[in-house]
N, C-alpha and C positions, 0 to 999 in steps of 0.2 A: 492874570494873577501874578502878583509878583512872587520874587524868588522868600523874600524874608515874609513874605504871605506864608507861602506852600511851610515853610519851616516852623510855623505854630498851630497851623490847623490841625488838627488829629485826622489818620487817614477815615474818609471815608466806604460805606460797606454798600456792594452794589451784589446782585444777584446776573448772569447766564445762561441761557439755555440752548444744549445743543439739542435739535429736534429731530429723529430718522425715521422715515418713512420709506417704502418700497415706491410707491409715487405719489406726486401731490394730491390734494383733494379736486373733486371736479370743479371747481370755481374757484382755483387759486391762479394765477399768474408766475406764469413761467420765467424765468428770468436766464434759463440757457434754452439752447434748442431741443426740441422735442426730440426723445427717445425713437428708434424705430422700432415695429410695431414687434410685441413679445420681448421684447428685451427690458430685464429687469437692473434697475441699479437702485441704492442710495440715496434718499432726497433731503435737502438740510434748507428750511426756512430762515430769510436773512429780513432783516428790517437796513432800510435806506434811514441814515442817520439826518435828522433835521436841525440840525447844531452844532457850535462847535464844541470842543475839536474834532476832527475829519468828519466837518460838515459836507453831506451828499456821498459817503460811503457807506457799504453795506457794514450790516453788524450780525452780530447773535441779535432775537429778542430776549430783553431783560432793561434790567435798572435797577436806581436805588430803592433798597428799599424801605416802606414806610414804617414807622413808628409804634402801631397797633399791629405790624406784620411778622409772622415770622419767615424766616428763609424761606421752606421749601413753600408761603401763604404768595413771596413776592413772586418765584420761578411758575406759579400754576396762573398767575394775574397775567403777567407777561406774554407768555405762552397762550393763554387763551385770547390775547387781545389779537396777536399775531396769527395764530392757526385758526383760532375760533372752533373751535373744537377740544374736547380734556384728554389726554394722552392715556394711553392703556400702561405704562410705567415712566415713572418720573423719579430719581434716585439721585443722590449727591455725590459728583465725581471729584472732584478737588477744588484747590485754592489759589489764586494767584495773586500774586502780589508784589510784581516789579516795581521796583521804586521808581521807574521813568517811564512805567507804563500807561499812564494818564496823561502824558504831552507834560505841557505847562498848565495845566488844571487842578486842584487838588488833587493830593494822591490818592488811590485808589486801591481797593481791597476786592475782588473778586469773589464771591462762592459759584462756581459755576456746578450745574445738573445735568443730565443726559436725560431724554424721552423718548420713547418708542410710542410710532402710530400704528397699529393695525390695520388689517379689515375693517375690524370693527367698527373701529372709533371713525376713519377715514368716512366710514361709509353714514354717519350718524348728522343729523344737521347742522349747519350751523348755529353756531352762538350769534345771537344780535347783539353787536358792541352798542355800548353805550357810545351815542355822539359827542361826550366829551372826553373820552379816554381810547385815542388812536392807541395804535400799536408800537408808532412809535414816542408814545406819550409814556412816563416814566413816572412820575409824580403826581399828586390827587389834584382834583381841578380846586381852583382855589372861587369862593363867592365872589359876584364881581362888586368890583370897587376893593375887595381886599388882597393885598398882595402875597402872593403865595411864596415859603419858605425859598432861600437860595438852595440851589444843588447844587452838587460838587463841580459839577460842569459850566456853570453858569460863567460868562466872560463879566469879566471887570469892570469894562463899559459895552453895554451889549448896543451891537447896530443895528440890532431891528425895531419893530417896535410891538417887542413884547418883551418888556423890562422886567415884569415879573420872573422871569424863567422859564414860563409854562409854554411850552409848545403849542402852537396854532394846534387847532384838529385836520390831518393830512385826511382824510377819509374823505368817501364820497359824501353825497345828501344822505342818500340813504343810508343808514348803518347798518344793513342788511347785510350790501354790497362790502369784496372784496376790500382792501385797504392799499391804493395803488404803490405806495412805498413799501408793502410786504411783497417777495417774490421768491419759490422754491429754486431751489440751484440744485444740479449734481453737486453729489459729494466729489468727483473727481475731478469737477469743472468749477469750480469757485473764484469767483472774484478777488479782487485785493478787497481785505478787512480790517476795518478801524481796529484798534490797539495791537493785543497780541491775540484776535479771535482767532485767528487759523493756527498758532499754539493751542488754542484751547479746543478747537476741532479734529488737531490731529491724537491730541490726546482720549477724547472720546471714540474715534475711529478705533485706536489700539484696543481700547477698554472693550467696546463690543464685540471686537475681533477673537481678543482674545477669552472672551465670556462664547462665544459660539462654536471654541474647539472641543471646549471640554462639557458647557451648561446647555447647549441646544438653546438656544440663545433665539435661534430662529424663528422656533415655532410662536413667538411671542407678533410678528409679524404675521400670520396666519389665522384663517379661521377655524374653528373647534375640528373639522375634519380637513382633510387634507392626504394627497397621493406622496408616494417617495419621490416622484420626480419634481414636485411642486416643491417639496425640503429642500431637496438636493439643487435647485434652482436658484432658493431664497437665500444658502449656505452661501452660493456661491457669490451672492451678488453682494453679501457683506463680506467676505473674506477679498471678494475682488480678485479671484484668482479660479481657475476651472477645475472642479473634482473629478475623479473619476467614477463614473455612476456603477461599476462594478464592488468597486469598495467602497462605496458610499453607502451603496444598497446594504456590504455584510456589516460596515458598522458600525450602522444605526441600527441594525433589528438584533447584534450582538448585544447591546447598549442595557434592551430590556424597557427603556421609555416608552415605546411604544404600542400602543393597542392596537390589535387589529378590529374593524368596527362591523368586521362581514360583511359587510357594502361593498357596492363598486361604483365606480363615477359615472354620469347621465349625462347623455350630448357632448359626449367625445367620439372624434369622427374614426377615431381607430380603436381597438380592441380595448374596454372600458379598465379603469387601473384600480386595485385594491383600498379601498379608504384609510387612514389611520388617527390618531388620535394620542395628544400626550399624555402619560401616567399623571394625575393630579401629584402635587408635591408634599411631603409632609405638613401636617399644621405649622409647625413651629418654620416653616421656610427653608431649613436647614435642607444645603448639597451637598453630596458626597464630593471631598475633596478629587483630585485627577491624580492618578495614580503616577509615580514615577516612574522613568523609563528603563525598561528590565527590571521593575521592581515586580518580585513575585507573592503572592499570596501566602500570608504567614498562618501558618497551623495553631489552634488554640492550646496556650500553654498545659501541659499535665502538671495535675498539682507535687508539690514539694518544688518546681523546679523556679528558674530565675524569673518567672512572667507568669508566678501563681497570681491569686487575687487577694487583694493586703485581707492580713491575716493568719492565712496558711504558710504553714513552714517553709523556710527557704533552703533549696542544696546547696551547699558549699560548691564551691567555684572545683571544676575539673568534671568527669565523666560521669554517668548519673549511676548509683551504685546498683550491682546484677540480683536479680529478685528472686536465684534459684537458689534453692538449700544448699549450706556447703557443706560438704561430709566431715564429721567429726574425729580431728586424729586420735590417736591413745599413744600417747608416750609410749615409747619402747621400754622394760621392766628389764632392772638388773638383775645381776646372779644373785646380789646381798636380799634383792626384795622377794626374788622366788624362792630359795633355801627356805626350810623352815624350821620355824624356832626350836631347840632343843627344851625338855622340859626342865623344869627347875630342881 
C-alpha cells in the first residue's frame, strides 16, 4: 500500500483478545515446553498469522470486525474459533492506536478484551468450527465465484493465489480437530508478536494483577469449591511472585469473602483441608472500592455537624458547642437599687 494510499483511507477498527487460563485445554497444542508436574502458571493462546504483514508470526486471536457485528460479538467469534470453547469473563481493556502500528498496511485501530478460562469452561467440549472460518480466518467466507470485501491488511498485489483476501482454511479435515496454527504459550514465555501484541499483553497482565490484590480476581479461575491452599496457589501464579501462606491464610478469611462450606476435601493423601466458597456479589456488580493505606474507618457523622445528611442543620466551623446547662449569673445589685424608695 502506498504512502498517499494510507493518507485517505480512514483507519480501520479491528478487535483483540488476550485469553488466561491456569492451563491449556486437553486437546490444545502446546507451543512452549510442558510445565513440570503441580506447578501452576498463566496460559495465553496465540494464533500463527497466515498473511501479511508479519506473515508466520504469532498473534493475539482477533480481527476486523464485521459490519452486522458488534465489538464485544467480534472478541467472542474470535476467541471461539481459537479456543473453541466460550470464556467464563470476557471484558474490555483498552484501545490502541499507534499511527505505525500496522506496518505499511492501513492504519489500524485496536479494541482489545481480556478473558478468563476456568475449570469450568476449560473442562466443557469443544466447539466444532465451522470448516470455513479457521481461527486464523478474520473475515466472513465470501460465496464462491464472488469476491469477498478488501481488508485492511490485504497487500496491494498479493502473491498468492488467493486475490480475494480470504485466507485458505489452516485447519485440519476434520473441524473437530485442533487448528495447527493455534498454540498456548506461557505467559512468561512468549514468542516475538506481530504488531504491538506483547504491549497489549503486558497490559492485560497489569490489569489482572492488579484486579486480584484487592477483587480475588482468582477465584474466577476455580471451581465453586475450593481449599485455601488451592487460592493461595492460583494468587500466586497470576501475581507471579510467592505469598506467604501464613498471611495469606489471615487475609483472606479477614476479608469476609469467604464461606466456609463444612466440608473437607476426598482423596487427599494428607490430612483432608477445609472447603470454601465465594460470597456471591451484589446484583448490581458493584465492589467495594480498596481502601487506602493507613486509611482508617470513619465514624457516622452526628447530626448538626459537617457530614450530616442534606438537609439537617449544619455547625458552624470550630468546636462542637457543650450540651450541659450553664448556670445562670444575676447581676451584682447596686446600693441605689437596694435602698428603698422614700414615700411620697
Amino acid at each position: 500500500m502506498s504512502a498517499s494510499e494510507r493518507r485517505t483511507l480512514p483507519p480501520a477498527v479491528a478487535v483483540s483478545v488476550v485469553a488466561f487460563a491456569l492451563k491449556p485445554p486437553e486437546d490444545a497444542i502446546l507451543g512452549a515446553p510442558e510445565v513440570p508436574p503441580g506447578e501452576i502458571r498463566l496460559w495465553i493462546p496465540l494464533v500463527r498469522r497466515t498473511r501479511a504483514p508479519f506473515l508466520g508470526m504469532w498473534a493475539l486471536p482477533g480481527g476486523p470486525t464485521r459490519w452486522d457485528e458488534t465489538l464485544s460479538d467480534t472478541a467472542l467469534r474470535t476467541l471461539r474459533a481459537a479456543v473453541r470453547r466460550d470464556p467464563g469473563t470476557l471484558e474490555q481493556l483498552y484501545s490502541f492506536g499507534g499511527v505505525e502500528r500496522s506496518a505499511q498496511a492501513q492504519r489500524l485501530v485496536t479494541i482489545a478484551y481480556w478473558a478468563l478460562y476456568g475449570e469450568h469452561e476449560l473442562a466443557a467440549p469443544p466447539i466444532r468450527r465451522s470448516r470455513t472460518e479457521g481461527a486464523s480466518s478474520a473475515s466472513p467466507a465470501a460465496e464462491p465465484g464472488t469476491p469477498s470485501p478488501r481488508r485492511w491488511d490485504d497487500p496491494e498485489h498479493p502473491a498468492d493465489p488467493h486475490p480475494s483476501g480470504e485466507c485458505p482454511v489452516t485447519g485440519p479435515a476434520d473441524a473437530g480437530e485442533a487448528d495447527p496454527n493455534v498454540a498456548w504459550f506461557s505467559a512468561d514465555s512468549l514468542p516475538e508478536l506481530a504488531f504491538d501484541h506483547r504491549e497489549i499483553v503486558a497490559y492485560a497482565l497489569a490489569r489482572l494483577r492488579s484486579q486480584t490484590e484487592y477483587a480475588s480476581v482468582a477465584h474466577r479461575f476455580l471451581g465453586p469449591v475450593f481449599t485455601l491452599a488451592r487460592l493461595r496457589t492460583v494468587t500466586e501464579a497470576v501475581l507471579g511472585a510467592a505469598v506467604d501462606p501464613a498471611n495469606f491464610r489471615r487475609q483472606v478469611l479477614a476479608q469476609g469473602r469467604l464461606i466456609d462450606t463444612g466440608e473437607l476435601e476426598t482423596g487427599a493423601p494428607h490430612r483432608p483441608a477445609r472447603l470454601y466458597r465465594f460470597r456471591e456479589e451484589p446484583p448490581d456488580g458493584a465492589r467495594p472500592e480498596p481502601p487506602e493505606p493507613g486509611a482508617h474507618a470513619r465514624r457516622p457523622a452526628a447530626p448538626g455537624s459537617r457530614g450530616a445528611a442534606p438537609g439537617e442543620p449544619r455547625a458552624p466551623h470550630g468546636p462542637a458547642p457543650s450540651t450541659r446547662p450553664r448556670p445562670v449569673r444575676t447581676p451584682p445589685q447596686t446600693a441605689q437599687q437596694t435602698a428603698p424608695r422614700s414615700a411620697p
